[in-house]
C-alpha positions, 0 to 999 in steps of 0.5 A: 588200219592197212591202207587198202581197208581204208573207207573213203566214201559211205552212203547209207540209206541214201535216198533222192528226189528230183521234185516230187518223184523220188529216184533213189531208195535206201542206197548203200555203198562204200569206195575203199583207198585205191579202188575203182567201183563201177555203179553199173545199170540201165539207163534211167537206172539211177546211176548219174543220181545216185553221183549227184546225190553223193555230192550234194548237187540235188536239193531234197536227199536224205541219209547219211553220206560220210567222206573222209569220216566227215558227213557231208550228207547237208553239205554243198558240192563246193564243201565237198570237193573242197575236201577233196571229192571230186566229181566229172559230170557227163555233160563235159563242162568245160569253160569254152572260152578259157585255154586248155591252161586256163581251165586246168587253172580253174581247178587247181587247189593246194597239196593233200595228205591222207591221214596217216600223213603220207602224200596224196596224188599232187596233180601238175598240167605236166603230170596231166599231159602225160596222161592226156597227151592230146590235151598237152598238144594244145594247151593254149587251145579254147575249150569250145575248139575241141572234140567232144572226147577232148572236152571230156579228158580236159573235164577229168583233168581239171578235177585232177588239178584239184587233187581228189582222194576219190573221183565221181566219174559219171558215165566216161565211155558214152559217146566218145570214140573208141580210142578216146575209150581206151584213152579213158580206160588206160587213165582210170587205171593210172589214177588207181595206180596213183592211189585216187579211188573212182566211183564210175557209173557205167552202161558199158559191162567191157569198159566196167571190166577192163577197170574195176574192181567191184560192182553195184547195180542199180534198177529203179533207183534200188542195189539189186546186186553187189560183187566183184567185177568177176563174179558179176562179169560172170554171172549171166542171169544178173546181167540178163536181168538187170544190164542188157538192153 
């Protein structure tokens, strides 16, 4: 199988509950090697659920989750990112206390290899600072003395050092200066280029199209439309219908 037809990532039927009120109905999708997604929708929509879900980090879900051929539809969040799932939650959760070393530490696991035994991406906080250079010009600062898009660069970065196949990239250019923005739109495209696939989900169409690949869109928890980056980017009723605010 050529490596870009490679299936990291299938959820079918996936469906989700936060107590008794259901959010996500009957989700389908799939992230290839070395592609970025976008899950695109308003807010509310279900994008940052469906993430969650994914991973295992709400309690009632059902349908079939596989990564890496393997379902982890019953598995818990530490199964899965063990398997090299990673995930970037939105609230930046950066241990306040520990240096921006120690963090990166906190997320370090061994070596991987794809299955066709070639290398996967091995992550280094001096790999990382390359990437993050504003993180490398601070590596002995506390987490709770920096910026918030700083806490969000060093939230990808520990996740990094866990050397992911694919990264769940849960709303990356909310709330963040617009250079931090960039900063973030520049490193997906590092990370794709290294051969890490990403699921982001994303309000921002500019941000979704400097980076992806292709596109679902969510409305009351459902797909309502899948495509390519371009052809969503260029069909305004779809836009009109389901991601202007």
């Amino acid at each position: 199988m050529s490596r870009h037809h490679e299936t990291l990532l299938t959820a079918q039927s996936l469906c989700a509950w936060y107590g008794a009120a259901q959010i996500l109905y009957d989700v389908d999708l799939e992230v290839r090697r070395g592609e970025v997604v976008a899950l695109m929708g308003r807010n509310g929509a279900g994008k940052s659920t469906t993430l969650k879900a994914l991973i295992g980090m709400l309690a009632k879900r059902k349908g079939a989750v596989s990564f890496l051929g393997h379902d982890i539809s019953k598995s818990e969040p530490h199964h899965a990112a063990k398997m090299g799932l990673g995930f970037v939650p939105e609230d930046r959760r950066v241990f306040t206390d520990l240096t921006v070393m120690e963090n990166l530490e906190v997320g370090r696991q061994p070596p991987r290899r794809w299955a066709d035994g070639s290398e996967a991406p091995l992550w280094t906080p001096e790999r990382l600072f390359k990437l993050f250079p504003n993180l490398g010009e601070m590596p002995q600062r506390p987490g709770g003395r920096m910026s918030g898009g700083e806490q969000q660069m060093l939230t990808v970065a520990r996740t990094l050092m866990g050397n992911p196949y694919l990264v769940l990239l849960d709303e990356p250019s909310e709330g963040v200066a617009p250079v931090i923005v960039e900063q973030m739109a520049n490193m997906i495209l590092e990370l794709k280029a290294q051969g890490v696939s990403i699921l982001l989900s994303e309000q921002n169409m500019h941000f979704a199209e400097l980076v992806s690949d292709r596109a679902y869109v969510l409305e009351k928890g459902q797909i309502r439309y899948q495509a390519t980056m371009a052809e969503l980017a260029a069909n305004d009723d779809v836009r009109r219908a389901y991601l202007s605010v």
